[in-house]
C-alpha positions as CSV (number, residue, x, y, z in Angstrom):
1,X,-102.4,-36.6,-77.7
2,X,-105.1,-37.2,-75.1
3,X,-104.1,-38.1,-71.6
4,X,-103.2,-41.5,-70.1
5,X,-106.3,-42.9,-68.5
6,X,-106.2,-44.3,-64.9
7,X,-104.7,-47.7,-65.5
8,X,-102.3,-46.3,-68.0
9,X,-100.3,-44.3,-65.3
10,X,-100.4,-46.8,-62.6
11,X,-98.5,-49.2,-64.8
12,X,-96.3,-46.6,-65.6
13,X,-95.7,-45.8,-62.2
14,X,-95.3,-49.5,-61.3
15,X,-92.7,-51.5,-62.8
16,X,-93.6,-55.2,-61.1
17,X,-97.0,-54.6,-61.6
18,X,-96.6,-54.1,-65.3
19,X,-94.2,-57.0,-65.2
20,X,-97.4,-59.2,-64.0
21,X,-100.0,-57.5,-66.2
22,X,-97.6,-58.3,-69.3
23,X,-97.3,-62.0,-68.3
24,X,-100.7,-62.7,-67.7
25,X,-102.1,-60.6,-71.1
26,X,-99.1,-62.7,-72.9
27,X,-101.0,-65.8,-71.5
28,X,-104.0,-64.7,-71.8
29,X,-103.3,-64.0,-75.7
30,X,-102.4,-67.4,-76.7
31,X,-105.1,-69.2,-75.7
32,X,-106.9,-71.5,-78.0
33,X,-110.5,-69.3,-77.4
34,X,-108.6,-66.2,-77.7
35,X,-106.7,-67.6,-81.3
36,X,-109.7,-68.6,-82.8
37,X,-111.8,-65.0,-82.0
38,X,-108.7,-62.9,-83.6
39,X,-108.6,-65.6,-86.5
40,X,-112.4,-65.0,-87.2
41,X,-111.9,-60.9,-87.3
42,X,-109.3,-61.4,-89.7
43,X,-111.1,-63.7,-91.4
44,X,-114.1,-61.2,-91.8
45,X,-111.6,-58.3,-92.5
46,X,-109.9,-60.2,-95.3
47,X,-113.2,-61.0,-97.1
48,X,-114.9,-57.3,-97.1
49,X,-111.4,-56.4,-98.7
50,X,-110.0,-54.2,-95.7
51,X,-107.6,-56.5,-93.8
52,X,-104.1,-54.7,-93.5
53,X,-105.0,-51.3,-95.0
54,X,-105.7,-49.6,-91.6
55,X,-109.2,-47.8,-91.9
56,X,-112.3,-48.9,-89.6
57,X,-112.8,-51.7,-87.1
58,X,-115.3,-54.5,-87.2
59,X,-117.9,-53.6,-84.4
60,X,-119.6,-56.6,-83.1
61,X,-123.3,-55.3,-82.4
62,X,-126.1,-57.0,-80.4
63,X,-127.2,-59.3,-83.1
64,X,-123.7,-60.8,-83.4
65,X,-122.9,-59.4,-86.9
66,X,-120.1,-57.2,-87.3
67,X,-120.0,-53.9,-88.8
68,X,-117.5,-51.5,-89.7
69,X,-117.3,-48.9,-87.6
70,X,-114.7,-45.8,-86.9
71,X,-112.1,-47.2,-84.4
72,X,-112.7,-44.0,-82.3
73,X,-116.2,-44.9,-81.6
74,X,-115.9,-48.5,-81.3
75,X,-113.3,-48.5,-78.7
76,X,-114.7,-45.5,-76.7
77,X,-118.0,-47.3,-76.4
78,X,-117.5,-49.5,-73.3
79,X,-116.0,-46.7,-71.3
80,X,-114.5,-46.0,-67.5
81,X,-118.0,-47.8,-66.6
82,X,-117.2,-50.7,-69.2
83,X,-121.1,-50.8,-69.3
84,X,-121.5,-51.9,-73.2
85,X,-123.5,-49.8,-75.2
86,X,-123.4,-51.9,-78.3
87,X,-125.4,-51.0,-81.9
């Protein structure tokens, strides 16, 4: 298992500021904006036939398509820099 990145141990290490971080992703997570983007990946994922088997992720590239891509690669992409690199 690869090691906890920088933020990962800090909120380990801090109880109230996980507390804070956990109310404010919860809030975050049920806006409408927020519904509506994880409704239209599903939506995409049900159609090509991969919704709920596991398997790839749908990579949004420069265009604004979305692609299926490994998960590894996907998520890796943005980084410590977060400086997108998208397809």
């Amino acid at each position: 298992m690869a090691a906890k990145s920088r933020s990962a141990r800090y909120y380990a290490s801090n109880p109230k500021a996980r507390a804070k971080k956990k109310k404010y992703d919860t809030s975050y997570h049920s806006t409408p904006e927020r519904k509506k983007y994880r409704s239209e990946l599903n939506s995409a994922r049900r159609k090509r036939g991969i919704y709920g088997k596991g398997g790839g992720d749908l990579s949004h590239t420069k265009s604004g398509t979305l692609v299926r891509e490994s998960a590894s690669k996907n998520r890796a992409r943005n980084g410590a820099n977060r400086k997108s690199t998208k397809k």
